[in-house]
N, C-alpha and C positions, 0 to 999 in steps of 0.2 A: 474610462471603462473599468469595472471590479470586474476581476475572476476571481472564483470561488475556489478555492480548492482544500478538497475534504480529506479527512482521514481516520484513522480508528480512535476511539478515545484516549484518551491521555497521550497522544504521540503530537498533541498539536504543536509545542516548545519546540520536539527534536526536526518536526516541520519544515516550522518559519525559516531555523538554522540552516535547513538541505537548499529552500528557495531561495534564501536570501544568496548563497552558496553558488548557484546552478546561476543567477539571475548575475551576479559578478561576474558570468564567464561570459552569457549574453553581453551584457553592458548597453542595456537599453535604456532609454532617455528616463529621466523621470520617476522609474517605479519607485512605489510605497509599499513594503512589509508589513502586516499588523496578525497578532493572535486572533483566534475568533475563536466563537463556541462550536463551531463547525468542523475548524481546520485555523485556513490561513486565506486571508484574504489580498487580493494584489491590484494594487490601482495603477493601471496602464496606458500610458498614450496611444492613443488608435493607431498612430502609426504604427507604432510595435506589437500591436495586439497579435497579429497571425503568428511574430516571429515566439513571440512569450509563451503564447499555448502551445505551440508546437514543441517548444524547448521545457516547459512540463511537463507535457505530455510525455515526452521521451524520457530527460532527464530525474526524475522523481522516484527514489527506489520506496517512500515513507507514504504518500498519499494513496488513496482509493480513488480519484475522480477532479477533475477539472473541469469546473463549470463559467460561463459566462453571465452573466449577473444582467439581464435584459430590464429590469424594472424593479418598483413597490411603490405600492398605491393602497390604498384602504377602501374599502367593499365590504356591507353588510345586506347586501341582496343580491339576487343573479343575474338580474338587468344590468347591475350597476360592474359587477365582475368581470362578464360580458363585452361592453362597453369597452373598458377601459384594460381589456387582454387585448381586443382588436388595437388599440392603439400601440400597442408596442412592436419594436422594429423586427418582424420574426422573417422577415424574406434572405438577410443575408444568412440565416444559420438555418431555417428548413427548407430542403427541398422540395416544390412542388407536387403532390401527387404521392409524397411520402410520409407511410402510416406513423403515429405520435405516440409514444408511451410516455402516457403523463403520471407522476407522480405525486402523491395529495398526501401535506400533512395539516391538520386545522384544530389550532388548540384553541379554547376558549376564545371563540367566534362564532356569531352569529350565521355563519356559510360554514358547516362540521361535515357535511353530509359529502364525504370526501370523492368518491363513484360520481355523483350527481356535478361537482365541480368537475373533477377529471372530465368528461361527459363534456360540459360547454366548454372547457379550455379548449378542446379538440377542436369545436364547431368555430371559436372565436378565431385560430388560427388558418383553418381552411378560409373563411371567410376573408380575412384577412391577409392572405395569399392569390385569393378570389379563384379556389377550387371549385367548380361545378359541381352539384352534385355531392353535396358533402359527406363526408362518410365518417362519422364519432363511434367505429370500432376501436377495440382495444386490438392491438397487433399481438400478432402470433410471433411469437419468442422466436419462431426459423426465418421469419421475413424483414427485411431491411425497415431498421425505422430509427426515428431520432426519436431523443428523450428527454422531457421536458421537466424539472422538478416546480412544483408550485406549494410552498412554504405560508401557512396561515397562523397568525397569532394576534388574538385580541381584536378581531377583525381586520389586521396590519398583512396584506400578502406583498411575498417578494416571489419573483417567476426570473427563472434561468435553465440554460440551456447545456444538456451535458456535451463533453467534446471529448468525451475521452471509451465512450461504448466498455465496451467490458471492463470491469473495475481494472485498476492500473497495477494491482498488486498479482492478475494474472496475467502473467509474464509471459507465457506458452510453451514455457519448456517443462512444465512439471505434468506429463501425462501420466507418469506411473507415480503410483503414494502408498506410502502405508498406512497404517491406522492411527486416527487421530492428526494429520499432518497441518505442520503449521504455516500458515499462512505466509508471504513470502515479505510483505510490508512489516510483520511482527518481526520476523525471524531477522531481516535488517535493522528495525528500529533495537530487538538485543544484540549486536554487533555493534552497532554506534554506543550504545549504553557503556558496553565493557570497555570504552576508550581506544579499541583496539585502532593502529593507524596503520595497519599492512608493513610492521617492521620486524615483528616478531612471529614466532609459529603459534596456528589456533586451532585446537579442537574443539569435537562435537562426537560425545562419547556415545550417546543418544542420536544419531545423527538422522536414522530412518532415510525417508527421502530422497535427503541432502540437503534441504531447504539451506540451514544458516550455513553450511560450507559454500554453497555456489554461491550465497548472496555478498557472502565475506570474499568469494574471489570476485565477484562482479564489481566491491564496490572497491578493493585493493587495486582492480588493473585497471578500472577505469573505464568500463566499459557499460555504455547506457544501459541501464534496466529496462524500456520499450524499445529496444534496438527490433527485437525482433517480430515485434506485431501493428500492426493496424489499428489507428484512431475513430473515432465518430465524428471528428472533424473533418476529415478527408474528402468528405463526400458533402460538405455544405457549400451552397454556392461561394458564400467569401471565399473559399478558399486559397488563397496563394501558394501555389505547387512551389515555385519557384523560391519563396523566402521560406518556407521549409524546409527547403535544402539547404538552404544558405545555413538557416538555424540547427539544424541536424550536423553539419560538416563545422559549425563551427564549431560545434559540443563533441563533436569525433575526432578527440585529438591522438598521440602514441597510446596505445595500451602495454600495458607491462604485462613480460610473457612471462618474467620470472620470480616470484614473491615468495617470499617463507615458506614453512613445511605446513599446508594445510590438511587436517588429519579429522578424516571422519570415521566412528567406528557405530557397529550394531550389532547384537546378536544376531537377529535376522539377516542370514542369508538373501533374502530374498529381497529385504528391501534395500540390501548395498546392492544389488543388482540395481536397482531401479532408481539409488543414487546414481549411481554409473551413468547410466542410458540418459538422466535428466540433465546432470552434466555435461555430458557430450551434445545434447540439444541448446545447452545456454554458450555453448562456446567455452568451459572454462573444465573440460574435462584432465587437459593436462597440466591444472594447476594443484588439483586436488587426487589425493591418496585415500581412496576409501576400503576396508577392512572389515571382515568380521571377525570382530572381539566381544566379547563379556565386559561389564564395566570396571572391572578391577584386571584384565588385561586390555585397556581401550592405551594404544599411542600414545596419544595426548599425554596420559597419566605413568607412562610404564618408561617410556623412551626417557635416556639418561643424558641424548648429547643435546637436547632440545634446549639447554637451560631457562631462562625464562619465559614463560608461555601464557595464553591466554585459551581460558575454557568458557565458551559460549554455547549454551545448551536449554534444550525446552524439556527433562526428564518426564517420564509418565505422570499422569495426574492419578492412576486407578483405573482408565480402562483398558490397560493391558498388562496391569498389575492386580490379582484376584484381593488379598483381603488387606482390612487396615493396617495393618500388621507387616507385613510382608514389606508394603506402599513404606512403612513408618523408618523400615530397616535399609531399604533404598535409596532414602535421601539419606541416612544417617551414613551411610558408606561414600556415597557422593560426599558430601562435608570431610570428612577421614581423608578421602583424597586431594581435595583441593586443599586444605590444611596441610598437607604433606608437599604441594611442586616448591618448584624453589622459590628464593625470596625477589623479589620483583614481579612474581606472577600477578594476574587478573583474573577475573570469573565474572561470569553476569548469569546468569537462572532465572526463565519465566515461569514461574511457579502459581497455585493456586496458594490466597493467602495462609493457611494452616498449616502448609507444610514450610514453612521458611523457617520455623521456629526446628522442623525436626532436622534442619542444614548442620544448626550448630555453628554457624560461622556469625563472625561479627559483619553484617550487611549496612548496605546502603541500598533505599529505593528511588529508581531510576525514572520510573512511569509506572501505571496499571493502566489497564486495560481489558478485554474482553476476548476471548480466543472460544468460535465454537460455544458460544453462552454461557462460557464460564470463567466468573470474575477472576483476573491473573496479577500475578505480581511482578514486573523484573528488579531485580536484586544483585546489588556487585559490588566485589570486595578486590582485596588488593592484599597479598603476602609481601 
């Protein structure tokens, strides 16, 4: 059996690393690792399949989504699509009687007409579950449904099934945000970037949020990133309650309650408050010190007994900075500081590309990527 497992663009390398990683701690029979254009792809012995999703699912701070890989066949009509949907094995993973959000991409093929395929997938699985009464609605976004993705190219379809319901990068403890907040899959994959190993102190001078402070203590103590929410596998008949426990408690080992000085600062008042409160939701409020400071009195950069430290940071892009100018002086003062911590520091910056030139600093790039549709950079250096 493949699963699929996807993620933001350019994070697919940092990926394979986390699975191959998380899958060492399983030690399930068998598994294969490979890059894909997608994410990462994972070839699994049935046997271990329940425990492997589950231990994705949970363990995965870098991916968006865990899918099970049901098929690919080739279809250039909708007889023929039809057909040969009904044949694939859909009873262990959809519930009877429950609504399907299918998702259609079809690139140079013959079946484009992407609504009109969604449409028969639906009917080909009811039928194929042998629901009376078939019902090829699209589900409403508040009612329980599973989700199917159906992938077209050159008339080549592959059909799989998600297991993972709400992308995996929300975690459920970030209710309060401020503007512009980053995503909590980027904000780990710049944490991993900066090399940082949980031995020294990190800040986040920009911190808003919280996002890379909690996700730097999340992945410092050890503590699952879906610890705290609900799968879309849960609810499929395979499902084994029982060897997801098993896999969950084997992935639940000591957490560390005490790690470096993690230091987040903002000028906004309001969203170190809501650092606060997001932290206290992920479990990792008493690891992290959050402040409001100004960037040139942020922790991180001011504090004298920290000696070597690592600054991981997403700085404004312009929409909470008014003109170019202003934006240009911003990073040029960010560069000024990180040039100044001591010698053995780190830094990593997810940046839009334009402004990495106004850092000043001699960079290395880590990944790009995409945040909020627009094209990013991460970048990190070493004093």
């Amino acid at each position: 059996m493949t699963l699929v497992v996807t993620c933001a663009p350019g994070l697919e390398k940092l990926l394979a690393a986390e699975v191959g990683a998380l899958l060492g701690r399983l030690a399930p029979a068998g598994c294969t690792v490979s890059v894909a254009p997608e994410g990462v792809r994972v070839d699994v012995a049935p046997a271990d399949q329940q425990s492997v999703i589950g231990a994705l699912n949970l363990g995965l701070g870098l991916a968006t989504g865990v899918r099970v890989e049901l098929g690919s066949f080739s279809a250039s009509q909708f007889p023929q699509l039809v057909r040969k949907l009904k044949q694939l094995d859909w009873k262990p993973w959809i519930p009877r009687g429950m609504a399907v959000d299918v998702r259609v991409r079809s690139l140079r093929s013959r079946l484009y007409h992407t609504k009109a395929i969604a449409d028969r997938t639906r009917r080909a699985i009811a039928e194929a579950l042998d629901v009376a009464g078939v019902d090829a609605h699209e589900p409403d976004s508040s009612e329980p449904h599973a989700r199917v993705h159906v992938e077209g190219n050159e008339n080549q379809f592959s059909v799989s099934v998600d297991t993972s319901g709400e992308p995996l990068y929300r975690r459920g403890y970030r209710l309060a945000t401020g503007k512009a907040p980053l995503r909590a899959d980027l904000a780990r994959a710049l944490v991993v970037a900066s090399g940082w190993a949980g031995d020294t102190p990190l800040g986040d001078p920009f911190c808003g949020a919280g996002t890379v402070m909690i996700e730097a203590a999340l992945l410092a103590s050890g503590r699952l990133p879906g610890a705290g929410r609900a799968f879309a596998f849960e609810a499929a008949p395979c499902h084994d309650a029982a060897r997801f426990a098993v896999a969950r408690a084997r992935l639940s080992g000591p957490t560390r309650s005490a790690l470096p000085r993690l230091l987040g600062s903002d000028r906004d008042a309001g969203v170190i408050e809501s650092a606060r409160d997001n932290a206290e939701r992920a479990g990792v409020a008493g690891l992290i010190t959050f402040e409001v400071a100004a960037l040139s009195d942020a922790p991180v950069f001011v504090a004298t007994t920290l000696g070597a430290r690592t600054v991981v940071t997403n700085p404004p892009y312009g929409l909470r900075v008014g003109d170019a100018r202003t934006l240009q002086n911003l990073y040029q003062r960010v560069g000024t500081l990180i040039r100044a911590l001591p010698a053995g520091s780190h830094a990593a910056l997810l940046t839009p590309p334009p402004r990495v030139r106004d850092l000043g600093l001699t960079l290395e790039r880590a990944f790009e990527s995409n945040h909020g549709g627009q094209h990013v950079v991460a970048s990190v250096t070493a004093s």
